[in-house]
N, C-alpha and C positions, 0 to 999 in steps of 0.2 A: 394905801397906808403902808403897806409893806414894802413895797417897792421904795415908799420915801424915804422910811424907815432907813433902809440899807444905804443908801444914796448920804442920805444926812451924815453917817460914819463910815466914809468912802475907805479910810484908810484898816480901819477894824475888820470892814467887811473882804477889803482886798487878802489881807492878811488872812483871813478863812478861807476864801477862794483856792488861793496858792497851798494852804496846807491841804484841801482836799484834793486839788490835781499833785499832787506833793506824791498823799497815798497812794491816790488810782497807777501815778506814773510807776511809785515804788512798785507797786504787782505788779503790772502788766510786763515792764523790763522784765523781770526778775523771773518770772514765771517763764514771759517768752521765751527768753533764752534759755529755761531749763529745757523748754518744750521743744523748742529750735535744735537743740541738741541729740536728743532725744530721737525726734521726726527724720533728720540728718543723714542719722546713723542707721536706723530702720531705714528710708530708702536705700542707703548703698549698701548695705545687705541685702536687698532683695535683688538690686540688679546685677548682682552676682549671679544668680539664676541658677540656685541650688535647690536641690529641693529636700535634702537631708544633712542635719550639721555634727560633725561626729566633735567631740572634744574631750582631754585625757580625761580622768574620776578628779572629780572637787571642784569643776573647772566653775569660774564665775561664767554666766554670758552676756559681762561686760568685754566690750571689744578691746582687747591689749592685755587684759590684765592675766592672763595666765602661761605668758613666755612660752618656749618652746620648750615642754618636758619628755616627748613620747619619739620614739623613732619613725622615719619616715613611712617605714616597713609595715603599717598600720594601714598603710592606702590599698599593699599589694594582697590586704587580707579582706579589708571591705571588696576593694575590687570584685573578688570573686562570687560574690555573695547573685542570687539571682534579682533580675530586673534592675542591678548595677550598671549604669555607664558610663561613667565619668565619676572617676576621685581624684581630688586636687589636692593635697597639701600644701597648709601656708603659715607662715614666722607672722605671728602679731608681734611688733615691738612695740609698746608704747614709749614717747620719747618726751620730755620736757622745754627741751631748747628750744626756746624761740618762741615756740605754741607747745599748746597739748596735743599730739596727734600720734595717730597709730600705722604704722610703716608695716609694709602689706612685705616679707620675702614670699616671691611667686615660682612655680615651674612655669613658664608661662603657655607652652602648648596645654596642657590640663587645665587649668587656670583658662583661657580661652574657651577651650570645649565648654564648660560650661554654661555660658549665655551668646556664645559666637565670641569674634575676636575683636579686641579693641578698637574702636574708631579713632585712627588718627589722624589727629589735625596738623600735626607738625610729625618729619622723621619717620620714626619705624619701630621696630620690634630689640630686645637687645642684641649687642653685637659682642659684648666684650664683659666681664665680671663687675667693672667701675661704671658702668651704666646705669640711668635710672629712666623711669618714664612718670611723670607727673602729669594729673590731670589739668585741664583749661581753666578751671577755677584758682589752684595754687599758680599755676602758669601766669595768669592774669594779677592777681595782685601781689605778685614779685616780679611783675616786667622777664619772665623768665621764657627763653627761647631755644630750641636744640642748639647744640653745639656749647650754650654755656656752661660751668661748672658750679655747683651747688653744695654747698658741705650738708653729709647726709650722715647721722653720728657720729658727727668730730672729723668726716673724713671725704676727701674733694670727688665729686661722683660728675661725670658729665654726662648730660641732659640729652637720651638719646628718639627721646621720644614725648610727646604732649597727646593726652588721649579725653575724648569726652568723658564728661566726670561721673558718678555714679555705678562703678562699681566695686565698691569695698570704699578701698583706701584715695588719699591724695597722688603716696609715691609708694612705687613700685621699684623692689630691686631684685637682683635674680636670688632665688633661694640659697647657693650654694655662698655668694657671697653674704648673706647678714648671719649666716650659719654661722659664719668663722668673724663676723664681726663681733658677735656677741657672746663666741663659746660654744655652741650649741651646734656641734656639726652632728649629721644625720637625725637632725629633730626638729620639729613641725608643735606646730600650737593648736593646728585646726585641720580638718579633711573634709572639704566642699564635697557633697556626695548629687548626681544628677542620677535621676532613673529614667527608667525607658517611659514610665506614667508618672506624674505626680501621685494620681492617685494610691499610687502603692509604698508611699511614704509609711504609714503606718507599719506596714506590713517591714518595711525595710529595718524601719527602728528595732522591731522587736527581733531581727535574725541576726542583727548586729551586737545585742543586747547579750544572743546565747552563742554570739563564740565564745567561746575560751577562754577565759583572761581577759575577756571584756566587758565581764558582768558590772562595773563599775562604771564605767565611763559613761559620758554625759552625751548622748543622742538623744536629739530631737528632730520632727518635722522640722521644715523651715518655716512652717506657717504658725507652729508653736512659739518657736524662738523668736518671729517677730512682735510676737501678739505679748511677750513678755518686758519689752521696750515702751512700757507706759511709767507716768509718773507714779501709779500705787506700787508696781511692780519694782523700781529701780531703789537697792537700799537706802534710806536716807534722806530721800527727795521731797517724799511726801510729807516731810517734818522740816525739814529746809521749807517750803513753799510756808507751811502754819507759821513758821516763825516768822520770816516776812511778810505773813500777814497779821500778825499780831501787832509786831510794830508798825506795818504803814495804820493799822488800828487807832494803835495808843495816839501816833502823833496826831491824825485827825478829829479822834476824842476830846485830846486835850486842849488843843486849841480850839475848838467850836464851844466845850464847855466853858472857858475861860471870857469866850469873846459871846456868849450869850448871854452870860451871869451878869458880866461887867453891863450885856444892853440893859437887864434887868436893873439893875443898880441904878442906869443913871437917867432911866423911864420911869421911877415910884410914882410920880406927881401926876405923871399921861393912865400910867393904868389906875390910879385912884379916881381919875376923872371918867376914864373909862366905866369903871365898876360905881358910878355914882350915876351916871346913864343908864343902869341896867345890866350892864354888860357880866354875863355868867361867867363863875370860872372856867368851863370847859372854854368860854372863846378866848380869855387871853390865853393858854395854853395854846392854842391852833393858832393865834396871831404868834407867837414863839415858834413855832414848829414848823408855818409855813415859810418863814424868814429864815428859819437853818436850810429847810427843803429847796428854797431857791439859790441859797448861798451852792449847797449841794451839788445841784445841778448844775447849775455854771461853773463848779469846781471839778465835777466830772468831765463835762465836756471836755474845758482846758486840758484837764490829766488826759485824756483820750488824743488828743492832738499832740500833744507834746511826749506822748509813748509813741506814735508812728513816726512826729519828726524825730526823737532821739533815734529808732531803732534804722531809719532810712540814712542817718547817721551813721552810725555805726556799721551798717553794713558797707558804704559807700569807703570807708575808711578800711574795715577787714574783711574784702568779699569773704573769707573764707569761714563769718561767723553768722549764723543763722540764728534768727530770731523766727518766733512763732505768736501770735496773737491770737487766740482764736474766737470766734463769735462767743462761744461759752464761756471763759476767759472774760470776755468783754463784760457780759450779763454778770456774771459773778462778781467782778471789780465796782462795778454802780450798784448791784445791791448790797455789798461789804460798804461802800464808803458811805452809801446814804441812811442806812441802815445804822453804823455809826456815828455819823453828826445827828441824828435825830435822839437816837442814845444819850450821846453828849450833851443834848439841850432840853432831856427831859427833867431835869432838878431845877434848872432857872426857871422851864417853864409854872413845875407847879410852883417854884418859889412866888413868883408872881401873880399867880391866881389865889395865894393862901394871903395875899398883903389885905391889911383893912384900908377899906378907903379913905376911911376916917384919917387914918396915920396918913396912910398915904398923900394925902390933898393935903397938912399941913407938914410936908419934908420939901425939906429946903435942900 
């Protein structure tokens, strides 16, 4: 009966389908990509292969956003510190053009010590100040190959090297040059710190902590600093996600409400017959409820299909955007959307277990 039910009003019931793959899609995108972002960025931090991240006092540990305030001179003080072996100083620029992305200036020997040296797919190491080296990801989707030229802040940089991706940044340019691009000569944004043990990270943070003039500044493990790159953690995010899911909410509310009520309306006469058979209120409510519940589920599904083919989409078109879905994600999105069409259908339902049958069997 339910299944006729839906069938009989192909086009009402289609209409609810699409608004609940509608919402489920709205999360899932929306999310993934916050997540995608997120995941991204935390892997190409770790394959950096630091195990201590020093940064000036105030500093965000979002990736770009604290330009190069502090002298370089700051590497040759951790340096010294014990179980130190490797500090790298590095220019984050965050840039807008084009995309959003974060321009790594590198020393590149220190910069290397760190996790070993580059793997190149294309060219080599820099040769010259207008050099850059881009990873196989950006490489790939701008057709970009050594020897070409690439504007890199408003300015023609050629491509002297392509390197496997994941460590930090996409482009790499020599420190000395984006120093004097952007103003900031002898000053760094970040100082990659490698010890002789991981384990003695802790130990390292807090000897850094009591130099001198460096009672401010923002060190942490790098195992901290990742574990900070979650959605509850990141400002802002975790209220960006409520809101879209508030609306992908409303829209699926509202049209399962709308498109229940109206089945109610124009069933008086079947559920008066009903309820003159015997039939209790509690089962027309469940004959309502299983009717939203399959609408539901087949609108989930949809929405679950049409978030992977969007997002295989989208990646196909911007290697360089990362979407994330994840199982939990999933579970989440089907219990919000089904959770809300049963919401939505709970006012038609009792609307129509409170009808007399009396009235009912004589509405025309």
């Amino acid at each position: 009966m339910i299944l006729a039910n839906l069938v009989h009003r192909p086009v009402r019931s289609l209409i609810s389908i699409i608004a609940i793959a509608l919402e489920v899609t709205l999360i899932l995108v929306i999310v993934g990509f916050s997540l995608g972002i997120l995941n991204d960025s935390r892997q190409r931090q770790a394959g950096i292969g630091a195990d201590v991240i020093v940064q000036p006092p105030g500093s965000s540990f979002l990736t770009g956003i604290t330009g190069a305030p502090v002298s370089v001179k700051v590497a040759d003080i951790v340096r010294k510190l014990p179980h130190v072996s490797v500090v790298s100083p590095v220019i984050w620029q965050l840039t807008t053009t084009g995309a959003v992305e974060v321009i790594y200036g590198i020393d590149l020997p220190s910069f290397q010590a760190l996790s070993g040296p580059f793997h190149f797919l294309e060219g080599g190491p820099f040769h010259g100040p207008y050099d850059v080296i881009v990873d196989d990801v950006f490489a790939q989707s701008h057709s970009v190959h050594v020897g070409q030229s690439i504007d890199v802040l408003n300015h023609p940089f050629r491509v002297i090297g392509v390197v496997e991706h994941g460590k930090g940044a996409r482009k790499f340019l020599p420190m000395a040059t984006l120093q004097d691009l952007i103003g900031a000569q002898g000053k760094a944004s970040v100082f990659y710190v490698k010890l002789d043990d991981p384990n003695n990270a802790d130990m390292v943070v807090s000897e850094v902590r009591n130099v001198p003039g460096m009672e401010k500044y923002t060190v942490r493990s790098m195992r901290e600093y990742l574990s900070m790159m979650t959605e509850s953690k990141v400002p802002g995010l975790s209220t960006f996600i409520a809101v879209v899911i508030g609306v992908a909410v409303t829209i699926g509310f509202i049209v399962i409400f709308q498109a229940m009520y109206a089945a109610v309306m124009e069933r008086t006469r079947e559920i008066g017959i009903l309820k003159s058979l015997g039939a209790s209120k509690m089962y027309i409510v469940n004959v309502v409820l299983r009717e939203t519940a399959v609408l539901a589920v087949i609108g989930i599904v949809l929405g679950i299909a049409i978030s992977f083919g969007a997002t295989e989409t989208l990646i196909k078109k911007l290697p360089t955007l990362t979407v994330l879905i994840t199982g939990r994600w999933l579970l989440r999105a089907t219990l919000i959307a089904l959770a809300g069409a049963l919401v939505g259908a709970l006012y038609p339902a009792f609307r129509a277990a409170r009808k007399d049958p009396i009235d009912a069997l004589a509405y025309e």
